[in-house]
C-alpha positions in Angstrom: 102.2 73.4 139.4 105.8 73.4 140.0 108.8 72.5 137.5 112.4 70.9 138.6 115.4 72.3 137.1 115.4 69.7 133.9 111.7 70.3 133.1 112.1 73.6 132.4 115.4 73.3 130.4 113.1 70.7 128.5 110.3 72.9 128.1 111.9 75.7 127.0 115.2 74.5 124.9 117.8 75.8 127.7 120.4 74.7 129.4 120.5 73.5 132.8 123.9 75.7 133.5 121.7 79.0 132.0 119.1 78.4 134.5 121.8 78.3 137.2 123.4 81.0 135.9 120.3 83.2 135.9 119.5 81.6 139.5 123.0 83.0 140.7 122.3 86.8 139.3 119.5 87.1 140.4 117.7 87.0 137.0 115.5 84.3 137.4 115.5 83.2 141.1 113.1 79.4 141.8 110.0 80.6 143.7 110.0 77.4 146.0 112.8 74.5 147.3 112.2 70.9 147.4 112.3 68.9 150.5 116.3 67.8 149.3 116.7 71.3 148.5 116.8 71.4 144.3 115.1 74.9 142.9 111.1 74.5 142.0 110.3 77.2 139.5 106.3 77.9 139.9 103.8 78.8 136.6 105.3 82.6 137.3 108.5 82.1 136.7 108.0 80.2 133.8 106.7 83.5 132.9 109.3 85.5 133.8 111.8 82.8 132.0 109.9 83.8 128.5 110.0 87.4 128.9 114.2 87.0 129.7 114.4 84.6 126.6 112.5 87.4 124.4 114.4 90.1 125.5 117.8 88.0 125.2 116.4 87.6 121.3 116.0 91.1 120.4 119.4 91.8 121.5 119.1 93.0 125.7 122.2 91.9 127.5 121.0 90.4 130.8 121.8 93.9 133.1 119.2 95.3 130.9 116.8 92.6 130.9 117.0 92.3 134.5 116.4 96.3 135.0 113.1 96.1 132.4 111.9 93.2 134.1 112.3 94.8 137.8 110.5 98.1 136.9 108.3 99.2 139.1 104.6 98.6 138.0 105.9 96.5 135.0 103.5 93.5 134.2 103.0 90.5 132.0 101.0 92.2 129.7 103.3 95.6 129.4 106.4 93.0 128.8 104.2 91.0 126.0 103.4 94.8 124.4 106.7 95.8 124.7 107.7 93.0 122.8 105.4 93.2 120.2 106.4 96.7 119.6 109.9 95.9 119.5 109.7 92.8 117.6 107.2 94.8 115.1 110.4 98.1 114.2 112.6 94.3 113.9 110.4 93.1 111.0 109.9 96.2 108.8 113.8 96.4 109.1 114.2 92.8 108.0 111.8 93.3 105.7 114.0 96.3 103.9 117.0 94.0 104.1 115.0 90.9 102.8 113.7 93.0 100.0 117.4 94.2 99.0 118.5 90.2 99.3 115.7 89.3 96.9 116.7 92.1 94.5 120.1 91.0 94.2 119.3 87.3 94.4 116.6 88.2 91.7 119.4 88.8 89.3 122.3 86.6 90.7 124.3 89.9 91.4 127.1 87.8 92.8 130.8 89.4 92.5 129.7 92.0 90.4 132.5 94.4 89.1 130.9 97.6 90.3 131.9 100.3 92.4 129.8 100.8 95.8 127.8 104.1 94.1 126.8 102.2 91.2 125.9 99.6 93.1 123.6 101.8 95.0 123.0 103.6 91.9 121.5 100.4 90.0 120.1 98.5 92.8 118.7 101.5 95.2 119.6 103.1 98.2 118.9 99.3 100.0 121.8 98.0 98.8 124.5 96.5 100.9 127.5 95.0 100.2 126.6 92.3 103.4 123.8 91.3 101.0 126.7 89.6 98.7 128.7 88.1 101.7 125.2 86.5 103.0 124.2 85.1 99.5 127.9 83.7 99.2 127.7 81.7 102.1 124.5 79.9 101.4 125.7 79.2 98.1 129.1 79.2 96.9 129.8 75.8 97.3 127.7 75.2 94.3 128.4 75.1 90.3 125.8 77.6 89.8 127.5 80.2 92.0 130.7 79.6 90.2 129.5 79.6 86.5 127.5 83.3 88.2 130.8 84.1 89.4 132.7 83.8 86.1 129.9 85.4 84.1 129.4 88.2 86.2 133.3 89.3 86.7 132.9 90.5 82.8 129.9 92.4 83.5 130.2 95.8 82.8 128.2 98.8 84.7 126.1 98.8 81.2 125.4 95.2 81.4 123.7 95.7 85.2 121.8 98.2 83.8 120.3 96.4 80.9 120.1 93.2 83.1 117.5 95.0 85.4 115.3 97.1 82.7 114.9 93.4 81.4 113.9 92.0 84.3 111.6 95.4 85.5 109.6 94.6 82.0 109.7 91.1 82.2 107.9 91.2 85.6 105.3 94.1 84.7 104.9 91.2 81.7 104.0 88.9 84.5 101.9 90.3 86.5 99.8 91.9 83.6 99.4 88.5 82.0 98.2 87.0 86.0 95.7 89.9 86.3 94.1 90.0 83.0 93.1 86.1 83.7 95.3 84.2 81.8 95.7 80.3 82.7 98.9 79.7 84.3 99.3 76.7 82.0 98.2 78.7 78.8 100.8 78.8 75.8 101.6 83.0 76.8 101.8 81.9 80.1 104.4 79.0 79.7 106.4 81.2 77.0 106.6 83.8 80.3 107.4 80.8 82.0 110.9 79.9 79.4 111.8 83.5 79.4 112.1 83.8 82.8 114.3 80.3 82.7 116.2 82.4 80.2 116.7 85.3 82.6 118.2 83.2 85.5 120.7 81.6 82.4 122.0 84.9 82.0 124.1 84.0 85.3 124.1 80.2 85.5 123.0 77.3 83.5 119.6 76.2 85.0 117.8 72.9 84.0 113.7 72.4 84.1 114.3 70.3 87.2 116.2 73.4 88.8 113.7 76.1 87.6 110.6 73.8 89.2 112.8 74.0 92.6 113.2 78.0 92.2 109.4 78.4 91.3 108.8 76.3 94.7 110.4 78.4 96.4 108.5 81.4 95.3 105.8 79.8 97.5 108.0 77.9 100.4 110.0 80.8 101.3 107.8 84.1 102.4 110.2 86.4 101.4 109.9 85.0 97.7 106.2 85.4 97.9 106.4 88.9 99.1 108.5 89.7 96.1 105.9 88.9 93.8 103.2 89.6 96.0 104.1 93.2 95.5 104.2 93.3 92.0 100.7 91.8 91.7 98.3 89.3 94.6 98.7 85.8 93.6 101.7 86.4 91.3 104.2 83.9 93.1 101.9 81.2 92.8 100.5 82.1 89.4 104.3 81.9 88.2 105.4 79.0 89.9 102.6 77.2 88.1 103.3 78.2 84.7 107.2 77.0 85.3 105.8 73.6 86.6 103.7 73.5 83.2 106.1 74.7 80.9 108.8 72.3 82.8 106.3 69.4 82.0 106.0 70.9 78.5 109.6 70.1 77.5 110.0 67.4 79.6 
């Protein structure tokens, strides 16, 4: 099999003028010519094009893909493990930045009045500041960000602290109440439910509609899940059911 120019830019999601590019470097050069003369790339290349693109995504410039790529004794199979590895030290760092985000998004910690060491004080030694920059941009166009906003600027290094040892126990509360077997749409489990409604009001006004689209999202977005997962298996689901029941409970 060979592939024209505009195949592969289908196939793969790149531009025409990329594969050119890589063409003129040297990168990625078409194994074969047409009879007009327009570049044929052959099953290898297409290979060799999905090594470039997973290198360019972990961060290589293209001098360094190019010199992995052109090392001696270097095959598919080194590249692919290569990758694997690297992608695998990406994840457990995202995963310690993801688990920071949730933290903070946990308790709305948005424009807290605290200094940088009690923020790491409070929060642990995964704290960032970039983690209040990233939630802001996903969300401060909303009402619930501002009403946050407003609450939080009168927040006091005491109130952060009480804020979390209330939502440490409420959680332990949780996941206790999953694994001793109680019915996610049993009257404990719904009152669980309301508190935690009552939690997230600490930082914005938050209807039964709204807290049935923050328990699906306990389940649609994996770093949710893992949150809860932690705590105890099953919990994310076991909680977003019992907001779904005690939303239809007052609804």
């Amino acid at each position: 099999m060979s592939y024209s120019v505009g195949q592969v830019a289908r196939l793969t999601g790149i531009t025409v003028r990329t594969l050119h590019h890589y063409d003129r470097i040297g990168l990625l050069e078409a194994a074969d010519r047409s009879g007009a003369g327009y570049r044929r790339y052959s099953d290898a290349d297409l290979d060799r094009l999905q090594h470039i693109l997973f290198y360019r995504e972990l961060g290589f410039s293209l001098e360094d893909v190019a010199t992995v790529l052109d090392q001696p004794g270097a095959n598919s199979s080194e590249h692919l493990r290569r990758q694997h590895e690297l992608l695998q030290k990406r994840i457990a760092r995202l995963t310690v930045m993801v688990k920071a985000v949730e933290k903070e998004m946990e308790a709305h910690q948005m424009g807290i009045a605290l200094t940088p060491e009690e923020k790491f004080e409070i929060f642990g030694p995964n704290y960032s500041e970039d983690y209040e920059a990233e939630a802001q941009q996903r969300w401060g166009d909303t009402e619930a960000w501002q009403q946050s906003q407003s609450r939080t600027s009168k927040f006091t290094k005491a109130d952060w602290q009480r804020v979390k040892t209330e939502t440490d126990d409420l959680n332990r509360r949780l996941a206790a109440s999953m694994s001793s077997g109680m019915a996610s749409d049993s009257l404990e489990a719904m009152d669980l439910a309301q508190e935690h409604l009552r939690a997230i009001e600490v930082f914005y006004d938050c209807s039964y509609a709204m807290h049935r689209g923050i328990g699906d999202m306990y389940l649609a977005d994996e770093r949710f899940t893992q949150t809860y997962e932690e705590l105890a298996p099953g919990l994310a689901r076991w909680l977003r059911d019992a907001i779904h029941a005690n939303a239809d409970r007052h609804e």
